[in-house]
C-alpha positions, 0 to 999 in steps of 0.5 A: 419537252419543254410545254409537258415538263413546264406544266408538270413543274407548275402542278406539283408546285401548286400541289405543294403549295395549295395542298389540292389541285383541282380542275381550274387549276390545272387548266390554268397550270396548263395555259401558263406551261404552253404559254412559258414553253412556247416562248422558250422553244421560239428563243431556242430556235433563234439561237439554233438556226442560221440567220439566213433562215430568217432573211431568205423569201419563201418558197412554195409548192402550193400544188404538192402541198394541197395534192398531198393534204388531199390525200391526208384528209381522205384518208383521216375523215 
């Protein structure tokens, strides 16, 4: 929710300022939302999440994981 409503804000902001939206700004009012939102939600993730998220080793299941990606992919292409 945070990158659409950050865009959002932006583009009725250039709307009022600039009185016209055009393409070109419209991508670059979406480039600056994903960037400022994606920043906001990795701050709101470091403070939600426990600390021993972030110190604990990885475990992976790399032949569950490509087993069931297999079967996304086939079904999807």
């Amino acid at each position: 929710m945070a990158i659409p409503g950050t865009t959002l804000i932006l583009l009725v902001a250039a709307g009022n300022w600039l009185g016209n939206v055009n393409a070109g700004i419209a991508i670059t009012c979406f480039g600056i939302g994903s960037v400022v939102g994606t920043v906001l939600c990795a701050i709101a993730f470091k403070r939600t999440s426990p600390h021993q998220v972030f110190s604990t080793t990885p475990d992976y299941h790399r032949a569950e994981w490509l087993r069931e990606c297999g079967y996304f992919m086939g079904s999807v292409f």
